[in-house]
ROTIVEX-260599 format. One record per residue (C-alpha): residue in one letter; chain; x, y, z. Coordinates in Angstrom, 2 decimals, decimal comma. Example, Ala and Ser with C-alpha at 12.3 -4.5 7.8 and 13.67 -1.06 7.14 Angstrom:
% residues 2
marlum:a vodren:A px:12,30 py:-4,50 pz:7,80
marlum:s vodren:A px:13,67 py:-1,06 pz:7,14
% end
This chain:
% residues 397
marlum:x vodren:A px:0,00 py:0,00 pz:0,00
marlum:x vodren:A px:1,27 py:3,44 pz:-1,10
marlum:x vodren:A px:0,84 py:6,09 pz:1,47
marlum:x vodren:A px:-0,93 py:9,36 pz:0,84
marlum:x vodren:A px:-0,06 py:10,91 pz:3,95
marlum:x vodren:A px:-2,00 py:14,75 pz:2,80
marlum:x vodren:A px:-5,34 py:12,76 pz:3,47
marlum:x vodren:A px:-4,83 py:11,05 pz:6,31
marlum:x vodren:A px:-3,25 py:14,57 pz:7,93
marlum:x vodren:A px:-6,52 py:16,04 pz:6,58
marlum:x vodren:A px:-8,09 py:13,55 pz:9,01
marlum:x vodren:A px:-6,18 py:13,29 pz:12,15
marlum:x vodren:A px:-7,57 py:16,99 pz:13,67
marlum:x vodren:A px:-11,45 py:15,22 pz:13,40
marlum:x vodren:A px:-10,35 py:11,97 pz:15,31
marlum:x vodren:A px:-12,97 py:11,51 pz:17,99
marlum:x vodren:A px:-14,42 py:14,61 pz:16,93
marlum:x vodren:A px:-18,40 py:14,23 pz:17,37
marlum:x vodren:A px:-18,98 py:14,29 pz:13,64
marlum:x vodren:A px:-19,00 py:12,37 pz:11,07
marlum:x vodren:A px:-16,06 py:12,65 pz:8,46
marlum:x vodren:A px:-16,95 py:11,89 pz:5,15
marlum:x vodren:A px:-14,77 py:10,85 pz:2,35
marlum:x vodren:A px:-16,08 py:11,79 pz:-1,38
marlum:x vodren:A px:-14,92 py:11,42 pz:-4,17
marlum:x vodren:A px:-15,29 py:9,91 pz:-7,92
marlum:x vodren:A px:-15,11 py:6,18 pz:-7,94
marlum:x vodren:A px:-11,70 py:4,25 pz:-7,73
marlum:x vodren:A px:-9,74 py:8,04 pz:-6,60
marlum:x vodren:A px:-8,56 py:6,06 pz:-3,95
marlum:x vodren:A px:-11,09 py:6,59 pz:-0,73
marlum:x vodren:A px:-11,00 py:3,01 pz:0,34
marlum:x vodren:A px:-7,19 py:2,95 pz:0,47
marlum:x vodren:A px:-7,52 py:6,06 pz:2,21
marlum:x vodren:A px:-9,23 py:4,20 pz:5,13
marlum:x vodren:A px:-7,24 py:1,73 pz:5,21
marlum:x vodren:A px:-4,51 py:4,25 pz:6,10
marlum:x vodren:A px:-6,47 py:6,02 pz:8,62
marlum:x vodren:A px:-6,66 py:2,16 pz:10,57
marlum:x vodren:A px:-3,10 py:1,82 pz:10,42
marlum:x vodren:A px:-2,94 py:5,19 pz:12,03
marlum:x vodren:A px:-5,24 py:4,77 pz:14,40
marlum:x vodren:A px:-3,53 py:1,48 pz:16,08
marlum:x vodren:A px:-0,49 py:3,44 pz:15,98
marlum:x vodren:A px:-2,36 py:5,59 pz:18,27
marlum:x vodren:A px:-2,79 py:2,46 pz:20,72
marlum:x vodren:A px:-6,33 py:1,52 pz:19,61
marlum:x vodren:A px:-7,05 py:-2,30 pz:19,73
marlum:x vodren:A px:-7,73 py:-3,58 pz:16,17
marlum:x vodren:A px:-11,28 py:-5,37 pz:17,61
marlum:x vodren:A px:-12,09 py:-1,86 pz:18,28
marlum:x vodren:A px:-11,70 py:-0,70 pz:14,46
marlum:x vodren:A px:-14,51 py:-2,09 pz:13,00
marlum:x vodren:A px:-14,50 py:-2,37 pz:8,69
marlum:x vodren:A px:-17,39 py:-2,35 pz:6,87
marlum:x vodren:A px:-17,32 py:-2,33 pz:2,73
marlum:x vodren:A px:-20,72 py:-1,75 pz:1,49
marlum:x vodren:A px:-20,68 py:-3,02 pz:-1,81
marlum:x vodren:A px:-19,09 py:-6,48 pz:-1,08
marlum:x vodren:A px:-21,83 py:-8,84 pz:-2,29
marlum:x vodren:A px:-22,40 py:-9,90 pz:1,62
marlum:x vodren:A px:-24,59 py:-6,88 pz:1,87
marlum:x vodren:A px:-26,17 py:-6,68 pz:-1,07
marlum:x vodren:A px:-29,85 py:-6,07 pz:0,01
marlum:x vodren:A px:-28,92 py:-5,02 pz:3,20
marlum:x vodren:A px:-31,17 py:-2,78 pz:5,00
marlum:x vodren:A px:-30,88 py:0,29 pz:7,74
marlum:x vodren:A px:-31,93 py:-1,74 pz:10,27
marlum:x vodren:A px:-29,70 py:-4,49 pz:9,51
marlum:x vodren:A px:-27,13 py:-2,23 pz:9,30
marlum:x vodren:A px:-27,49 py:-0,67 pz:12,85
marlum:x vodren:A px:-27,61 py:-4,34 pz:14,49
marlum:x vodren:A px:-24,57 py:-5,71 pz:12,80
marlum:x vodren:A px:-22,79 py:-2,34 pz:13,80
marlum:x vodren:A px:-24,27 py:-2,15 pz:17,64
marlum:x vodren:A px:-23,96 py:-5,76 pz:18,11
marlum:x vodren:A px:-19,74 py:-5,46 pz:17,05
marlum:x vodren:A px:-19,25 py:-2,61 pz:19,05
marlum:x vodren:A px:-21,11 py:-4,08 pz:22,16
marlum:x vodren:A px:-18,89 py:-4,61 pz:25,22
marlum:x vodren:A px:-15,58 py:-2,75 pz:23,36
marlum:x vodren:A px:-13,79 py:0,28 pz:24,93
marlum:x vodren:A px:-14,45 py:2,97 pz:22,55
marlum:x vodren:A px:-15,33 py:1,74 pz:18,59
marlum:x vodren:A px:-13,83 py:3,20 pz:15,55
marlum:x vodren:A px:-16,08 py:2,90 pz:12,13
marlum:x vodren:A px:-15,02 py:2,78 pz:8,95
marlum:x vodren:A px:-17,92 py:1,89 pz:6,43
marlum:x vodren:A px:-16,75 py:2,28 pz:2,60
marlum:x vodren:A px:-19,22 py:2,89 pz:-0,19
marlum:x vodren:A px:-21,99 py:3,94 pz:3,09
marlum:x vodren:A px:-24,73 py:5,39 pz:0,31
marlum:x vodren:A px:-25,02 py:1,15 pz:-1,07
marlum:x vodren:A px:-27,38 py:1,11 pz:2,20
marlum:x vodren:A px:-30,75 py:2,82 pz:1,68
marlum:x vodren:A px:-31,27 py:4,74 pz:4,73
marlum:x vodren:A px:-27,38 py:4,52 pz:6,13
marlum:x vodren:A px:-27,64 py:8,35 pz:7,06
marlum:x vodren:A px:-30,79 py:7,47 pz:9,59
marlum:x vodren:A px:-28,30 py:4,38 pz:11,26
marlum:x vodren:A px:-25,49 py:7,33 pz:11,23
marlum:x vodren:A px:-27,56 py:9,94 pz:13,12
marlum:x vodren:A px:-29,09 py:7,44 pz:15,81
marlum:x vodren:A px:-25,04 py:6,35 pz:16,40
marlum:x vodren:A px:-24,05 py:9,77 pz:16,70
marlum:x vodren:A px:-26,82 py:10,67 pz:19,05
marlum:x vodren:A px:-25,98 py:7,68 pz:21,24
marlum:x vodren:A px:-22,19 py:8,55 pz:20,88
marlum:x vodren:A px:-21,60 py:5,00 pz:20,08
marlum:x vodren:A px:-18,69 py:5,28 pz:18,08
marlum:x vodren:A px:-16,22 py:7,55 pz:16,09
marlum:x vodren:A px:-17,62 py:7,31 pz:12,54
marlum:x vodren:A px:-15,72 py:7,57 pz:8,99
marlum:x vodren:A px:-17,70 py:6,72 pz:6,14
marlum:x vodren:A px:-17,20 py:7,41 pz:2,28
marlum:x vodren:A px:-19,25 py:7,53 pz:-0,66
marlum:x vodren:A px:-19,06 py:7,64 pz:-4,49
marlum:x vodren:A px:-21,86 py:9,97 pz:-5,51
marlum:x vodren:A px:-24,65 py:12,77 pz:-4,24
marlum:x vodren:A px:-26,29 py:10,59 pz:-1,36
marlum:x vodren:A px:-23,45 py:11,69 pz:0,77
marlum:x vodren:A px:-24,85 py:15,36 pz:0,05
marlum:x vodren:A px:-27,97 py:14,85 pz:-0,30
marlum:x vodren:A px:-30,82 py:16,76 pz:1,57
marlum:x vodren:A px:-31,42 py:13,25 pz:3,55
marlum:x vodren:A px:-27,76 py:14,39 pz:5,25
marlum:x vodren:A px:-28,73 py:18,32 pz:6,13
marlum:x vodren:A px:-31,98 py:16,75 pz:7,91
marlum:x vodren:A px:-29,81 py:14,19 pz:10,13
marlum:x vodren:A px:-26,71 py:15,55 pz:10,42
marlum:x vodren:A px:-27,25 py:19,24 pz:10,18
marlum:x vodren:A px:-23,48 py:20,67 pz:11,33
marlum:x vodren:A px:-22,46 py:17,34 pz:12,75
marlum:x vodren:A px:-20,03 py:15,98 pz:9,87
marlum:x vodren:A px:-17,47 py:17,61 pz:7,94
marlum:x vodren:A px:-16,55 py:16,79 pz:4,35
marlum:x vodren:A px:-13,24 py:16,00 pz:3,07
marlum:x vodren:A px:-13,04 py:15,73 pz:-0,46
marlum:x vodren:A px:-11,00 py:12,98 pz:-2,17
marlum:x vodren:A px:-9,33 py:13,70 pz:-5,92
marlum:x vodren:A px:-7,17 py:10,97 pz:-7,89
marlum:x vodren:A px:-3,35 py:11,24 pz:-7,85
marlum:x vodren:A px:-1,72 py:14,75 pz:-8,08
marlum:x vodren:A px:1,60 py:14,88 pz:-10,12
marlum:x vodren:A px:3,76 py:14,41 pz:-6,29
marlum:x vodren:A px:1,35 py:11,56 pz:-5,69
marlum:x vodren:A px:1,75 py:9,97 pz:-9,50
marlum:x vodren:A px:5,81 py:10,12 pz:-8,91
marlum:x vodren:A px:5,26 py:8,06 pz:-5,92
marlum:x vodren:A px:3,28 py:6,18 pz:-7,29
marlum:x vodren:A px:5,34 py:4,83 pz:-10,11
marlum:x vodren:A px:8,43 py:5,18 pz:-8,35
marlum:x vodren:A px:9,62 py:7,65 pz:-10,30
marlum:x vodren:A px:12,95 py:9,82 pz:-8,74
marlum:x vodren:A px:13,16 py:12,79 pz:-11,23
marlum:x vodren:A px:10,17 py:14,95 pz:-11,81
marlum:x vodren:A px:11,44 py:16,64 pz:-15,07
marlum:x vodren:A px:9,38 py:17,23 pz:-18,24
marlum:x vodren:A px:8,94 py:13,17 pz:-19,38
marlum:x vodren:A px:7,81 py:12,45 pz:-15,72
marlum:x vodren:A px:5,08 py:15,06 pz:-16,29
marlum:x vodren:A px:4,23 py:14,44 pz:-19,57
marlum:x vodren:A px:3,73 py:10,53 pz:-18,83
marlum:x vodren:A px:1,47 py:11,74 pz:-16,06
marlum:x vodren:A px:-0,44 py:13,83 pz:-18,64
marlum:x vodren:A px:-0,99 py:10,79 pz:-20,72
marlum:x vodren:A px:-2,05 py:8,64 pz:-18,09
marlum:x vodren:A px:-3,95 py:11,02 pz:-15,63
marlum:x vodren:A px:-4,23 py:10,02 pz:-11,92
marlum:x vodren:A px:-6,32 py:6,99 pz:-11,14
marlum:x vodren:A px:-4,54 py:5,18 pz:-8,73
marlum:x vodren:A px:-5,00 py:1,76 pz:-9,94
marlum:x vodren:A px:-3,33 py:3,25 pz:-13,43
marlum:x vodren:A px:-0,55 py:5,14 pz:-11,46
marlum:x vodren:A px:0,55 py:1,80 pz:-9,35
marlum:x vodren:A px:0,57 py:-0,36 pz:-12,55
marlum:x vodren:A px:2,49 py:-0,54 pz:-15,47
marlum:x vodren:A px:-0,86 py:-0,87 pz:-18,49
marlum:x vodren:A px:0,24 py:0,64 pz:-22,02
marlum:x vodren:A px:-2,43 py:3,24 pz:-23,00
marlum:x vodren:A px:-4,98 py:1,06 pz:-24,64
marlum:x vodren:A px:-5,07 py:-0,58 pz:-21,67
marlum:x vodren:A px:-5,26 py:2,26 pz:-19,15
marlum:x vodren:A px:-8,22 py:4,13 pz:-21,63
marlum:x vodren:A px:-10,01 py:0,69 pz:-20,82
marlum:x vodren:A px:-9,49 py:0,66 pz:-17,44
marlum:x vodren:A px:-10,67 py:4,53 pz:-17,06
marlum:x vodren:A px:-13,83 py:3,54 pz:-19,78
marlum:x vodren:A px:-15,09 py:1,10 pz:-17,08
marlum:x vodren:A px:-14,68 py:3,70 pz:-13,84
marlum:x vodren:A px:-16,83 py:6,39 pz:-16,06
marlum:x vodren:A px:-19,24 py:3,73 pz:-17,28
marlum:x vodren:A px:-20,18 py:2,78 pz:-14,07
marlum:x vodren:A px:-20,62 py:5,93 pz:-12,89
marlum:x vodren:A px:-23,03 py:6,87 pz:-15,65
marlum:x vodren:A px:-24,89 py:3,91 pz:-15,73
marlum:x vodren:A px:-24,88 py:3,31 pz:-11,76
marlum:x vodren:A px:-24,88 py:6,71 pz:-10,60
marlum:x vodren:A px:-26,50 py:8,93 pz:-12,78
marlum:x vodren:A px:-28,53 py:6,73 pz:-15,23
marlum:x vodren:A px:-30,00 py:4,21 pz:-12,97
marlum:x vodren:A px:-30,73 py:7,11 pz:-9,89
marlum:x vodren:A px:-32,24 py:9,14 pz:-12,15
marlum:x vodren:A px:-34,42 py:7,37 pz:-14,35
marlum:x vodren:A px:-32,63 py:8,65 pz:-17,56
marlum:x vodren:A px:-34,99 py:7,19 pz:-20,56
marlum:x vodren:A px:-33,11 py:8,76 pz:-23,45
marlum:x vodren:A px:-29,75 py:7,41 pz:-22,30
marlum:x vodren:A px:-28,37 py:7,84 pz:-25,83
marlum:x vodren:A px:-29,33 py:11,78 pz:-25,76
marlum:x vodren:A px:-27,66 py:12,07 pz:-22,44
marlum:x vodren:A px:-24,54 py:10,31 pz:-23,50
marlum:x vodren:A px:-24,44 py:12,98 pz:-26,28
marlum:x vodren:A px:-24,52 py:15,87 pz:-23,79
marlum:x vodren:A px:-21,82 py:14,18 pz:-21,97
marlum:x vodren:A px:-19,84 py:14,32 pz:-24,77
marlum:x vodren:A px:-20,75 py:17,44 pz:-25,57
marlum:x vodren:A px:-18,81 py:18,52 pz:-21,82
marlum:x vodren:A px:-15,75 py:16,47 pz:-22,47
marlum:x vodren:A px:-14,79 py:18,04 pz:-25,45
marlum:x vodren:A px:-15,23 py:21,41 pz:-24,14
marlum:x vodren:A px:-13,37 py:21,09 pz:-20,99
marlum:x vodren:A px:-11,63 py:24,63 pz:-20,13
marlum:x vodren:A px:-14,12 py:25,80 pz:-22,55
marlum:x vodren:A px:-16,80 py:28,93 pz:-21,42
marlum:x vodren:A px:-20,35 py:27,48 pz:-22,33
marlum:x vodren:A px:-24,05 py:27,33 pz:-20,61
marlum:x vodren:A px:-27,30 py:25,43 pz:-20,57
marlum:x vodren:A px:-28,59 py:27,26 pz:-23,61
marlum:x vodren:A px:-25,35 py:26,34 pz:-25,94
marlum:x vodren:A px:-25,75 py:22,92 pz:-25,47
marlum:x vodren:A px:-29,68 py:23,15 pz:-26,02
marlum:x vodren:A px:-28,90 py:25,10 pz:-29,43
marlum:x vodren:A px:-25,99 py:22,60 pz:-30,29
marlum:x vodren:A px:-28,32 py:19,83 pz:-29,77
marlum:x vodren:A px:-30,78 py:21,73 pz:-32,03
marlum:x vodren:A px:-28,49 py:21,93 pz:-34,81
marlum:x vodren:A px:-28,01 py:18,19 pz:-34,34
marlum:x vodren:A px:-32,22 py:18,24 pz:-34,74
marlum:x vodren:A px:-32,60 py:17,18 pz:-31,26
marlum:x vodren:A px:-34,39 py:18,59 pz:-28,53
marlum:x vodren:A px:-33,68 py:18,47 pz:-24,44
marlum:x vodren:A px:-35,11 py:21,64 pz:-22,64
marlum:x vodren:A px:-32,54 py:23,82 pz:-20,93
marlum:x vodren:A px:-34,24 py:22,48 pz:-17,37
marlum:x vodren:A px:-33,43 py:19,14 pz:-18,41
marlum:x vodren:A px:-29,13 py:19,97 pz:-19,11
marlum:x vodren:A px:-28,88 py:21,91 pz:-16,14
marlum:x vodren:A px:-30,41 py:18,47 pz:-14,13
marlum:x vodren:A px:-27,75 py:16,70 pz:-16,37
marlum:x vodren:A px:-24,54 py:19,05 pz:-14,94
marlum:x vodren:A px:-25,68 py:18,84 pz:-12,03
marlum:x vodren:A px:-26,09 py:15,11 pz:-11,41
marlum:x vodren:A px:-22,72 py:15,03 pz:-13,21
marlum:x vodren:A px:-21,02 py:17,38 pz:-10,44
marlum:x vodren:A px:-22,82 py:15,00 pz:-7,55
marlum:x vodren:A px:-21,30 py:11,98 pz:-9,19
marlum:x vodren:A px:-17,91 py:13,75 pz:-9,26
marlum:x vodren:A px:-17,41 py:13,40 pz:-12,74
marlum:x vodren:A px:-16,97 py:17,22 pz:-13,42
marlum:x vodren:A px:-16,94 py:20,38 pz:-11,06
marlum:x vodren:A px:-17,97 py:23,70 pz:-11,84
marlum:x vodren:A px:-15,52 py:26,61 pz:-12,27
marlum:x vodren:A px:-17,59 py:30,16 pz:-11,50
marlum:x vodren:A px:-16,84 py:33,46 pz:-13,15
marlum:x vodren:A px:-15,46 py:35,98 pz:-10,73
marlum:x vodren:A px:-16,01 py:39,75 pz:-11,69
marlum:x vodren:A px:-12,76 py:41,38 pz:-10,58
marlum:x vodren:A px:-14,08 py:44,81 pz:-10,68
marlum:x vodren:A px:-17,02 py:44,30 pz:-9,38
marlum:x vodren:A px:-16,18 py:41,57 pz:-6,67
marlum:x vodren:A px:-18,93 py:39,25 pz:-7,29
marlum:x vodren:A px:-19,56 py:35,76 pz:-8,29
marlum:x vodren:A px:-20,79 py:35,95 pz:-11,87
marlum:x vodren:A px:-23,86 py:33,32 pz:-12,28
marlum:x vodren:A px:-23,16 py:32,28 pz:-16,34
marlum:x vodren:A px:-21,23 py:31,25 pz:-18,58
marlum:x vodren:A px:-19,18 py:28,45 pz:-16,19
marlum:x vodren:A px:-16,47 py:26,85 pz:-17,25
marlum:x vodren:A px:-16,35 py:22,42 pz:-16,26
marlum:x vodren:A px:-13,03 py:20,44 pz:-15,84
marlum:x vodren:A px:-13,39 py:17,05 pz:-15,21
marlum:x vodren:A px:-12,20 py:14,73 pz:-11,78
marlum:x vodren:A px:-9,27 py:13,60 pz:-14,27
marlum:x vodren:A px:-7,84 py:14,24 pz:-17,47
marlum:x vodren:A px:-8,16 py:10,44 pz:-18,07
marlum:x vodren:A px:-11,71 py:10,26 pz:-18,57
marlum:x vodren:A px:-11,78 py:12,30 pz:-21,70
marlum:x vodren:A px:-8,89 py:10,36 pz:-22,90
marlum:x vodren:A px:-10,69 py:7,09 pz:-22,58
marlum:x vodren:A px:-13,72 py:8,35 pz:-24,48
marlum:x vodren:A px:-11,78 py:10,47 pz:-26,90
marlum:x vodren:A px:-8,16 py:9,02 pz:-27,29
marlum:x vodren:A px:-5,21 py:11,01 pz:-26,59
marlum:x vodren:A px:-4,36 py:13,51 pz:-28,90
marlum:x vodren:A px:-2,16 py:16,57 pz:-28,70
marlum:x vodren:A px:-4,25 py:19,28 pz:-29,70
marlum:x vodren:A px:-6,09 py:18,14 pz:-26,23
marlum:x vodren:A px:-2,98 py:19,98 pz:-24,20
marlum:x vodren:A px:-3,91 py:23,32 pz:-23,42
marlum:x vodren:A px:-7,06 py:21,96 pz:-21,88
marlum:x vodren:A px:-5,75 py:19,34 pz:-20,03
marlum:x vodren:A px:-2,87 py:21,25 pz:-18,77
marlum:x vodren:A px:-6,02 py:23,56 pz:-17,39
marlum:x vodren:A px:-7,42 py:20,91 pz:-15,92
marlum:x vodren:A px:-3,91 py:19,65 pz:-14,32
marlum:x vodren:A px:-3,68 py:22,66 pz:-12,59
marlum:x vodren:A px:-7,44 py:23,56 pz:-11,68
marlum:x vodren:A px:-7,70 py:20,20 pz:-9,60
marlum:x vodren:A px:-3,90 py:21,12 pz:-7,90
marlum:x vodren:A px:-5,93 py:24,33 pz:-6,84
marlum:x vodren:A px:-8,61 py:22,38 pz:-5,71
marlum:x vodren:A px:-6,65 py:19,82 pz:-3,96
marlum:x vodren:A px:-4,50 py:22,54 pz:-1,75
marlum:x vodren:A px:-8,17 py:23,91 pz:-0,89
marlum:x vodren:A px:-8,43 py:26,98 pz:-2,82
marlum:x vodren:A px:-11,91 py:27,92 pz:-4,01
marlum:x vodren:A px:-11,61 py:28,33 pz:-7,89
marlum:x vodren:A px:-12,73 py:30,87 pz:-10,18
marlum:x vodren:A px:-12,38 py:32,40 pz:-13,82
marlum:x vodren:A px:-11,17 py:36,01 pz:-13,57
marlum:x vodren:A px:-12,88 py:38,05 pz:-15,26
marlum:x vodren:A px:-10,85 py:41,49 pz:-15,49
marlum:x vodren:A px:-13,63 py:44,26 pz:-17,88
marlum:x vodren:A px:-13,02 py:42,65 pz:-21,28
marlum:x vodren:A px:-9,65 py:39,92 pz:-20,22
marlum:x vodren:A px:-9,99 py:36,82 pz:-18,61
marlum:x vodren:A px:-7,78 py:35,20 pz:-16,15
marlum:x vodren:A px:-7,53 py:31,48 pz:-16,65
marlum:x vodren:A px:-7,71 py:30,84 pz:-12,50
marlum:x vodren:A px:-8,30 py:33,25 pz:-9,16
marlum:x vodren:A px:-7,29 py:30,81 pz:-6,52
marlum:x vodren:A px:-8,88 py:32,19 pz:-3,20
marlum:x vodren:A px:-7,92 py:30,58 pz:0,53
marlum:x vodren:A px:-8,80 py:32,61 pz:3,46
marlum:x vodren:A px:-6,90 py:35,87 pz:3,00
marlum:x vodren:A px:-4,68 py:34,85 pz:0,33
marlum:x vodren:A px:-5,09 py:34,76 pz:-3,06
marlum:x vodren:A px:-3,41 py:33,77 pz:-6,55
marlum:x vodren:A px:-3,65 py:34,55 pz:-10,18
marlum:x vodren:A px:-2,79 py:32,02 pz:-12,56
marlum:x vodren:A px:-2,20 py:31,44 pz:-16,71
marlum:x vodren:A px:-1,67 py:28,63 pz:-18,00
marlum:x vodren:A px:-0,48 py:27,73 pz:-21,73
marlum:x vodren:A px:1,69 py:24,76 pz:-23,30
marlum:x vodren:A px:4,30 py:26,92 pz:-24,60
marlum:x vodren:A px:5,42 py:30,30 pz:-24,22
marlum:x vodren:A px:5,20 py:32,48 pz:-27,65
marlum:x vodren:A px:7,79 py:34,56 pz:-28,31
marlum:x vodren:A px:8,27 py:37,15 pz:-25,68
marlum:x vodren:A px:5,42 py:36,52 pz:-23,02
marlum:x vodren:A px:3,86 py:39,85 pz:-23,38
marlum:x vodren:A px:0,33 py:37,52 pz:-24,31
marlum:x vodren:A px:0,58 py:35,18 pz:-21,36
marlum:x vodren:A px:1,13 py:38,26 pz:-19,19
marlum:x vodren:A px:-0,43 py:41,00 pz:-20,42
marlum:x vodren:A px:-3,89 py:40,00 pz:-18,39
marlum:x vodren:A px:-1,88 py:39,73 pz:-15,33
marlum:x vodren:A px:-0,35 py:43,10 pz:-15,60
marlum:x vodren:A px:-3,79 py:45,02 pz:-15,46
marlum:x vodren:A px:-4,26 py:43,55 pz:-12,07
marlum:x vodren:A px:-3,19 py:46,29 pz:-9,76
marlum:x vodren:A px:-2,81 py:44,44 pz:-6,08
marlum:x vodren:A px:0,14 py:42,63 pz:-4,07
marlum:x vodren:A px:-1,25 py:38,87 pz:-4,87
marlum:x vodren:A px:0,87 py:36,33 pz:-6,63
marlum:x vodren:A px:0,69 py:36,29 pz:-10,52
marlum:x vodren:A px:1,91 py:32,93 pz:-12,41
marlum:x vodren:A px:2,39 py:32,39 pz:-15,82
marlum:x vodren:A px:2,62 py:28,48 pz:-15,75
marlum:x vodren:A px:3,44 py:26,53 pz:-19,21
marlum:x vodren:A px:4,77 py:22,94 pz:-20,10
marlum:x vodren:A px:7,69 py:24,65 pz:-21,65
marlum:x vodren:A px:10,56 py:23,43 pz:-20,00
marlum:x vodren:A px:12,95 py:26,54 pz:-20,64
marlum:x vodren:A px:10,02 py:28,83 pz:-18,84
marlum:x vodren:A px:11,21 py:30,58 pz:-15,86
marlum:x vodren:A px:11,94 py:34,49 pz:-15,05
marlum:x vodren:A px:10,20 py:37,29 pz:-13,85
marlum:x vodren:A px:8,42 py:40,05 pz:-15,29
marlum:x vodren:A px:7,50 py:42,36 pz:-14,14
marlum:x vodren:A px:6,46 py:41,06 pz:-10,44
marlum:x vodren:A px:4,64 py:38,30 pz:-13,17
marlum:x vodren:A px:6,45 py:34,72 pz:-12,31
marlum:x vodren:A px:6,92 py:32,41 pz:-15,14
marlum:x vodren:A px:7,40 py:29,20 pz:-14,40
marlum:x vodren:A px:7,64 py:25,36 pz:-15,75
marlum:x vodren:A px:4,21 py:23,47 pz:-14,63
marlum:x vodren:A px:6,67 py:20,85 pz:-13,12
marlum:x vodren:A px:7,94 py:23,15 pz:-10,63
marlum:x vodren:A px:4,71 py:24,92 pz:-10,07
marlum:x vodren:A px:2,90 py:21,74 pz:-9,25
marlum:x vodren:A px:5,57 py:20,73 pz:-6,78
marlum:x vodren:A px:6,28 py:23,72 pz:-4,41
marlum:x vodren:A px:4,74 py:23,55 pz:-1,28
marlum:x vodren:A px:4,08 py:26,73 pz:-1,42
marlum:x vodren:A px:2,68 py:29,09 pz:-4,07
% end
């Protein structure tokens, strides 16, 4: 087992915290491995192993299983133990698992981890019964530092990265050694099951042909500005018809499932959250790979997508600049910081393009020009410029 040590830390201040922590993420980013981790840690804390109680949810021994089965199997394992630790993977395969959560939380029964796969672990069924009692901590697949470690790889220079652009950051691809073909497989059968499981089969989708379209539709305009009404005109042109209701239901069961999230406008001038014209980058640059193949012409995207999930991962909220008529490509905001970001593949000659956005922006916050060019470095102008490679490995931006 590989060690991702950032979760785990991410963890340790809730330990026998009276909430429940809750691990979410797109399927097969990792989560269960994640909890395996946090058992290791706990029993190097001292805690007895028979008090660390395991539960996997969609093993085929509870398939069927119901609330109340749930809650006796779980009281009658913790009964007569010093205090219980539980970890139950895949929680939303139980119909009802958030009820058997609250009642164990109001009888402070045990210290409870669970994770989840798709929008039952935010679903209004969770503000009713655990209204401020958990916390979320969201799970993404393998950053570049992770994907190193992964493959064992000691030099993180420009064929490191570019290997872990091809190949994206599902774990089970970063720990084994598939050719492409192979991987894209691998990667078709994670998204497939979360269409067909997840969105299709939840949500009663009858035209499942129509939907696959508009999935499409989002994949190949990753890092591209579009709404609800450009896909219902698209589709029009196509001579088929979904209402603009319908799409938005179709993003947004997409988000729950964690196959895309949603990157906001942000007026600059004005200081407000703009509410159209989003932008969508996908949980990893993998999936459009396995539905598209790999092709180069995909890069400025994807290396858009590389670093909007780094943002995401160091727990920045995300956001399109918009600067009057410019756009930034990313406002990172954390607390009281906050970091401007463009991103290209290579620089063109002189970087007056890739920095002239940046150079309207009249405050003290960082400014990055980040590109896969692996001469890019320097400063202008208070405007960094530096090699994605580096800029995805400082600990610090």
């Amino acid at each position: 087992m590989i060690l991702r040590p950032d979760y785990v830390n991410a963890i340790k201040p809730y330990i026998d915290a009276p909430l429940v922590k809750i691990l979410s993420g797109v399927r097969r980013c990792g989560k269960s491995t994640i909890l395996m981790m946090l058992a290791d840690e706990l029993r190097a804390r001292g805690i007895a192993s028979e008090c660390i109680i395991e539960r996997r949810y969609n093993e085929m021994e509870y398939d069927g299983f119901t609330a109340k089965e749930m809650y006796r199997d779980l009281m009658d394992t913790i009964a007569g133990k010093n205090r219980c630790y539980l970890l139950l993977d895949e929680v939303q395969e139980i119909d009802g698992w958030e009820k058997v959560l609250n009642d164990l939380l109001e009888k402070n029964a045990a210290d409870l981890y669970v994770t989840g796969s798709n929008s039952k672990l935010m679903s209004a069924e969770i503000e009713t019964y655990l209204t401020g009692r958990y916390v979320s901590i969201p799970v993404y697949t393998l950053s570049f530092r992770e994907y190193l470690t992964f493959r064992g790889i000691d030099t993180a220079d420009a064929a490191a990265f570019d290997e872990y652009l091809q190949y994206g950051g599902f774990p089970v691809i970063g720990i084994s050694n598939f050719d492409t073909h192979t991987a894209y497989q691998i990667v078709d059968g994670i998204y497939a099951s979360v269409i067909t499981r997840d969105i299709s089969k939840r949500h009663h989708i009858r035209n499942k042909e129509l939907f696959d379209r508009v999935v499409r539709y989002i994949i190949e305009n990753v890092g591209m500005t579009f709404s609800a009404n450009t896909i219902v005109k698209y589709l029009k042109n196509e001579k088929r018809t979904l209402s603009v209701e319908t799409i938005y239901n179709y993003l947004k069961w997409l988000g729950e499932a964690f196959i895309i999230y949603p990157c906001k406008r942000y007026d600059l001038q004005g200081k407000e959250v703009l509410k159209t014209q989003e932008k969508y980058y996908l949980s990893d640059i993998s999936l459009r790979y396995s539905q598209m193949g790999f092709d180069s012409k995909m890069l400025s995207a994807m290396l858009e997508n590389v670093v909007y999930l780094e943002f995401k991962r160091r727990g920045y909220d995300v956001y399109i600049g918009k600067n009057q008529t410019k756009e930034i490509d990313f406002v990172g905001v954390r607390r009281e910081e906050r970091i401007y970001v463009q991103v290209c593949d290579r620089l063109p000659d002189g970087s007056d393009r890739e920095t002239a956005n940046l150079m309207e922006l009249r405050d003290h916050y960082h400014k990055y020009v980040v590109c896969r060019d692996p001469l890019a470095s320097g400063n202008d102008n208070g405007i960094e410029i530096v090699n994605i490679v580096d800029f995805l490995l400082r600990n610090e931006w």
